[in-house]
N, C-alpha and C positions, 0 to 999 in steps of 0.2 A: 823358234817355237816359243810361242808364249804362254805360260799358265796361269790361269785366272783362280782366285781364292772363290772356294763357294761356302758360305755361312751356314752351318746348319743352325735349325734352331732346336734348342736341348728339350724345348716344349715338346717335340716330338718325338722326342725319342723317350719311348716307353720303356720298362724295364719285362722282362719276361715274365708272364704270371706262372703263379708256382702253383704247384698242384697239391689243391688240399688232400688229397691222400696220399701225398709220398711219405716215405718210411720218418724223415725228421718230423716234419710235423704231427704224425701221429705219436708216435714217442714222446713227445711234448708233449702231447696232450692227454697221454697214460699216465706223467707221470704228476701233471697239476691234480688229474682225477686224486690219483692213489696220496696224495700228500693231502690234498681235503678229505679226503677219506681216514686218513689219520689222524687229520685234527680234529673231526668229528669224535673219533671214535677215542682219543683223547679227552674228550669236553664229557663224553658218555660216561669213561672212566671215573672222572673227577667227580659227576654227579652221580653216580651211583654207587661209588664205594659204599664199604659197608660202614666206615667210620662218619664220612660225610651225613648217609641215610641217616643213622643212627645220630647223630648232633640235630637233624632238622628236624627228625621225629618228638625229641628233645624237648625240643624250642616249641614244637604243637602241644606239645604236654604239658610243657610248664610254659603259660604265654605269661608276659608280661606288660602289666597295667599300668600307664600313665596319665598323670591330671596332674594341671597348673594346681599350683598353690596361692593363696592369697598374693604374694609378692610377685608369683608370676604371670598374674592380674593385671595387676597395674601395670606392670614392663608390656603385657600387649597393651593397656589401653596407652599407653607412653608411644609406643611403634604406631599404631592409626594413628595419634595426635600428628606423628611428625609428617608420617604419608601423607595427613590432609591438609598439612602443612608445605608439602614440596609439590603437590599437583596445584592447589591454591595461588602460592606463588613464584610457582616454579625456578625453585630454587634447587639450583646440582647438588649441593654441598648436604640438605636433607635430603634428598635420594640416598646418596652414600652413609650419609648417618643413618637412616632406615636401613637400609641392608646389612651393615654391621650389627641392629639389633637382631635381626633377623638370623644371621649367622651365630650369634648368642643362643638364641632360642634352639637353632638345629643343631648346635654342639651340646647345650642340655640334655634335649631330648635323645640324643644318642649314647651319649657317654652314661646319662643316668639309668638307660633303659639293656646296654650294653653291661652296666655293672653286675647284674644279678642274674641273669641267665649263667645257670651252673651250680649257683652255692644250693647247698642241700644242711642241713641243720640232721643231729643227731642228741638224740637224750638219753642221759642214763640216771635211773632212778635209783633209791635204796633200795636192799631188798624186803622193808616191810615199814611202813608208816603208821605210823599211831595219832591219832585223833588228838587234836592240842595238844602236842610237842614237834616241835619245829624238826623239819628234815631239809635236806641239801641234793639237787636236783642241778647236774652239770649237762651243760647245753655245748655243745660242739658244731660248729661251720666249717663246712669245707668248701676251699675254692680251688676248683679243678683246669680251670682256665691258663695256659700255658703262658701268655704273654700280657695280661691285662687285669691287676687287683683291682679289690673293691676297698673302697673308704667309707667311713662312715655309714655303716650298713648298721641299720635298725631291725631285732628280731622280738616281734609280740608272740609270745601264749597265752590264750587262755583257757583256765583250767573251770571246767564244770562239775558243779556236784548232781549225780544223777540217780538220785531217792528210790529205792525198791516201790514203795508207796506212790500212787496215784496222788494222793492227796498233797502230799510233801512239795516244798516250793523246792524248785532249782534255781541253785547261787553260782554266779560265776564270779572270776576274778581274772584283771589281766595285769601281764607281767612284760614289764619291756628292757631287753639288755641294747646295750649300743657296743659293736665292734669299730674302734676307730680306723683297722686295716688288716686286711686281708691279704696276704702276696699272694702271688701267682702259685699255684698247685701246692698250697698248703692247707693247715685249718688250725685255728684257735679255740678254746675255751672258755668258758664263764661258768662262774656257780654263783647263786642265787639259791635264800632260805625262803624257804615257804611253812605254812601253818594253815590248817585246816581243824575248825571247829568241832564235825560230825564227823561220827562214824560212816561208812556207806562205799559206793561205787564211785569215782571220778575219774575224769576222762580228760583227756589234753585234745581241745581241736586242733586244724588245720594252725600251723605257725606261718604268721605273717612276716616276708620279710621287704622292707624299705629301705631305700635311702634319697636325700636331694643331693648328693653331691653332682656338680662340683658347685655351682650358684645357686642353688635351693630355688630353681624358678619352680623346678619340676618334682613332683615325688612319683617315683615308680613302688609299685609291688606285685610282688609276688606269692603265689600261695604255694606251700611245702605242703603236700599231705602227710608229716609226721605225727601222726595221730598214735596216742597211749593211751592206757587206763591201769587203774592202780585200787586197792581197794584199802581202805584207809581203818584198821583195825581201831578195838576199841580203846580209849585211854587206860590206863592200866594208875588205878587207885593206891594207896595204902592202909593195909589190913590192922586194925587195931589189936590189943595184945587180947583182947577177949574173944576172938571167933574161933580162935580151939574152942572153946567151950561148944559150939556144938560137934564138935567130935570127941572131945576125951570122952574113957569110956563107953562112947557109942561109937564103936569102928564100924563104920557104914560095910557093905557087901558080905558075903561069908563072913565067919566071923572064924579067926584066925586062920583065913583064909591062904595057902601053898600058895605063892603065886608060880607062873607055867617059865618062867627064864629066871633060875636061882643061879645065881653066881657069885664067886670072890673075888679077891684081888688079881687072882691068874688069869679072868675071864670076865669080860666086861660085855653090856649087851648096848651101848650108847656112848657119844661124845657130849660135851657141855664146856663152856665156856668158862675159864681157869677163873674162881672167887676168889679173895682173901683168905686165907687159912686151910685153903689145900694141900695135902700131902703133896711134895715134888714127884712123892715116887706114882702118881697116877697122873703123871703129866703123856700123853699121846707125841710121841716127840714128832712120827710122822704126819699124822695129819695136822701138827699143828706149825711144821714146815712150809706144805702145800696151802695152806691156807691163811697163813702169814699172824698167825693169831696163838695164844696158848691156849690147847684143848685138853683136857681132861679128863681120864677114863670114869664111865659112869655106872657103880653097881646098885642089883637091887637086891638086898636081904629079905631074909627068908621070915622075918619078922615085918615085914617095907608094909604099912597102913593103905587101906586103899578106900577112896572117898567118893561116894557116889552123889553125884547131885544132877536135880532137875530144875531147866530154865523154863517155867513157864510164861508164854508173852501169849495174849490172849487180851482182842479189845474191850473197852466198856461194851457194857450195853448202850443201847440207844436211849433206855430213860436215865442213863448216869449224866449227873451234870459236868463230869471229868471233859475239857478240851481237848482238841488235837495236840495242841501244844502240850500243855500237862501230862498227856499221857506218855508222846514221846520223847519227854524229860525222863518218865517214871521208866519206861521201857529202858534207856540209853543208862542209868542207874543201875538197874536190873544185871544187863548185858556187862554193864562195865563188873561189878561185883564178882559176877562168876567169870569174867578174863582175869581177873587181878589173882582171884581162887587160881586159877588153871596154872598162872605165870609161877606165880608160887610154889605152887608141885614140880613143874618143870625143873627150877633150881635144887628144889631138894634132891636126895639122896634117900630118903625113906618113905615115900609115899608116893603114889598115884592116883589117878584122879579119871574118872568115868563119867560123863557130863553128856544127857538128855536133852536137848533144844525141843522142843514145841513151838514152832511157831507156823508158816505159813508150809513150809516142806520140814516135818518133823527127822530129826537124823541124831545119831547115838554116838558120842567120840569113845571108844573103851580103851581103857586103860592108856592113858595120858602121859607120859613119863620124860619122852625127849625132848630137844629142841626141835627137830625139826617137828614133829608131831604138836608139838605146840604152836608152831609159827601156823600149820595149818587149820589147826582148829578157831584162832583168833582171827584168822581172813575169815572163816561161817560163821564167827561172832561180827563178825564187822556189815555181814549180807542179812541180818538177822532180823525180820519183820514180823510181827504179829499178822494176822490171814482172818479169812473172814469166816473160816472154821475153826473149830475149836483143836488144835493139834498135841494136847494133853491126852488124849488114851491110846491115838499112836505113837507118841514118845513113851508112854510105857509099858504099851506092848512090846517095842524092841527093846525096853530096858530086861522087863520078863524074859525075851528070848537069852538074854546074854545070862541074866540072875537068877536063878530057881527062887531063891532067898535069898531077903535082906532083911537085916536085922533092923538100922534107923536109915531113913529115906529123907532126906533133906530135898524141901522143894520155895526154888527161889522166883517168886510170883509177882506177877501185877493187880492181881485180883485179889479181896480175901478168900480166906478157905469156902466162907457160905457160899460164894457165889459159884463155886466149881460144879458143876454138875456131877451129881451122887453116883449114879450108876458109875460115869467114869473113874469115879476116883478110888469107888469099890473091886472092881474087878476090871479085867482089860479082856476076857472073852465074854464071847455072848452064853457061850452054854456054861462057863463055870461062874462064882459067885468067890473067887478065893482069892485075898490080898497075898502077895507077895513080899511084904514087907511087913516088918512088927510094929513100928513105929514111926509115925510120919511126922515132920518138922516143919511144920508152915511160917512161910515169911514172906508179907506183904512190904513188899517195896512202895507201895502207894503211901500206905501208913508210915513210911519211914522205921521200921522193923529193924532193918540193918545196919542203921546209926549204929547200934553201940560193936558194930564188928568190922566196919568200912568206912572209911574216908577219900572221896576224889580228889584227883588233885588238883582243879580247880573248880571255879563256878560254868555249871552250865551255862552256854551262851542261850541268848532270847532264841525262842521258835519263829 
């Protein structure tokens, strides 16, 4: 028996086809679904957290602005030179040099524009400014950025002055700190003195913050909305030894008048900041713990003077040859007179002090005595504009309500006596005809009246 070999050929022979719905292959293919399904719903995750949301919400808020600088000007017109140079004469070696500026430029642009997303700028001011005398104004950066500081970050302010008056020019001035670094989730400080000429409103705009680090092709900024305002009281004079004279003997208000909180050394109605030649034993040991300062208990005797005075600020007329400028010299003199009067009281120990404003919102301070009462009344000195009414018979109509009688009435003016209008200065109703006062004390500050009582402490700066 012979057996003969028979070749198959492997071409034909086919493998079983499988059926796409048996149980392994569906399985497999539940569970590809169910894994992109989870990386989906991963990637969902990722973007939509709430810390994520919150960083890109961030980033629309605060965008960040970038522009070439002069230097990085010329490095693009340097980058075309060479590109018209490698397609020209097609040369590899400038390709590759063009692309490494190239890479220059997109590492600028990121790392400069990556620097300042985050930093937020913080300002703390004194708690009261005065008009020429320099104050200290610390500026704080925080970089909240866990993995990535900032170098060389530039922060501008600037401060505007913003006039009650229409007419009044507004001055700014800008003020630039340099941080040389910044780490990762920290923040640094700077303090910078500032001075401001006038009394008035000012306002800190939007602070700009820049940097070119690392090659200064680029400068980025960004705008911080840390916006302030502050109001810059009046300068505070010194009283020559003659301006008793107009109170000895003529004790303005009632005349040895009870005042309503008599107290002694057991019983104090006020704090004040410890002078030279204070008793120890009226030293406040608690508040003056808490507030890191020596305070001093404040009494007022049953004998304590009390002085009443009126500011009146009221414009030229239209036919006076007095200027804008002159007048608000004569006004800011005015103003300053009676803050330096107020400060004065303040300090004491035996007097108070009741002060009238007339000017555009006439308002009454009565009885003047503490610090803090004081700090408030020289911020209304500092907002203090003459109006285009006359606010002299409602300043002493509220003086009337508070005084039945007064005996001398001291009134510190811009105008002379002739120009006041009669009827006001006679009486402050319409149906009565009866001064309130026995004695009135005029003083023209235009005329320079006040010389022989007051000295500023410096020269008013030009209008």
């Amino acid at each position: 028996m012979m057996f003969t070999e028979k070749k198959v050929d492997d071409s034909a022979i086919t493998p079983p086809a499988t059926n796409p719905l048996s149980p392994e292959r569906a399985f497999q293919s539940v569970e590809n679904a169910s894994a992109n399904v989870d990386r989906l719903r991963g990637w969902g995750a990722w973007l939509l957290s709430p810390w994520r949301a919150f960083r890109i919400a961030r980033r629309f808020a605060t965008p960040v602005t970038t522009r070439l600088t002069r230097e990085g000007w010329q490095f693009a017109f340097m980058i075309c030179f060479v590109v018209l140079g490698a397609v020209l004469r097609d040369v590899n070696l400038l390709v590759i040099l063009a692309g490494t500026l190239l890479a220059l430029m997109l590492v600028q642009w990121r790392v400069c524009a990556k620097t300042l997303y985050g930093l937020h700028p913080f300002r703390r001011l004194p708690k009261s400014i005065q008009a020429r005398k320099e104050f200290e104004v610390e500026l704080e950066v925080t970089n909240p950025k866990r993995w990535l500081g900032a170098w060389l970050v530039q922060v501008q302010e600037r401060i505007v002055y913003a006039p009650g008056a229409s007419t009044a020019k507004q001055v700014s001035q800008t003020i630039g700190l340099l941080f040389p670094l910044l780490p990762p989730q920290s923040c640094r400080a700077q303090k910078y003195r500032c001075l401001v000429q006038r009394r008035g409103n000012y306002q800190f705009l939007d602070t700009e913050i820049s940097t070119r680090f690392p090659l200064g092709l680029m400068r980025s900024f960004l705008q911080s909305s840390a916006t302030a305002s502050f109001i810059a009281q009046p300068a505070i004079g010194r009283l020559l030894p003659g301006w008793l004279e107009l109170f000895e003997g003529k004790i303005t208000g009632v005349q040895q008048r009870k005042s309503r909180s008599i107290s002694d050394e057991g019983e104090f109605f006020g704090l004040r900041a410890y002078q030279p030649g204070d008793s120890p034993r009226w030293i406040h040991w608690r508040s003056s713990a808490r507030l890191n300062e020596l305070m001093v208990k404040q009494f007022q005797r049953s004998d304590s003077r009390e002085f009443i005075l009126v500011l009146d600020l009221c414009l030229p007329p239209t036919s006076s040859r007095m200027t804008r400028e002159e007048f608000d010299r004569t006004e800011d003199l005015a103003i300053e007179f009676a803050a330096t009067i107020a400060n004065h009281m303040a300090t004491s120990n035996n007097a108070v002090l009741t002060l009238a404003i007339a000017d555009s919102q006439p308002t009454i301070a009565v009885r003047v005595q503490t610090r803090a009462q004081n700090t408030a009344l020289l911020d209304r000195l500092g907002t203090a504009h003459a109006g285009e009414v006359d606010g002299l018979p409602a300043a002493l109509e509220l003086l009337e309500r508070e005084y039945r009688r007064v005996e001398n009435l001291l009134v510190v003016s811009t105008r002379p006596k002739h120009q006041a209008i009669a009827p006001n200065i006679r009486s402050t109703s319409q149906d009565r005809n009866i001064q309130f006062w026995k004695n009135l004390i005029w003083l023209n500050v235009a005329n320079d009246e006040i010389a022989p009582y007051f000295q500023p402490t410096q020269p008013f700066p030009p209008g």
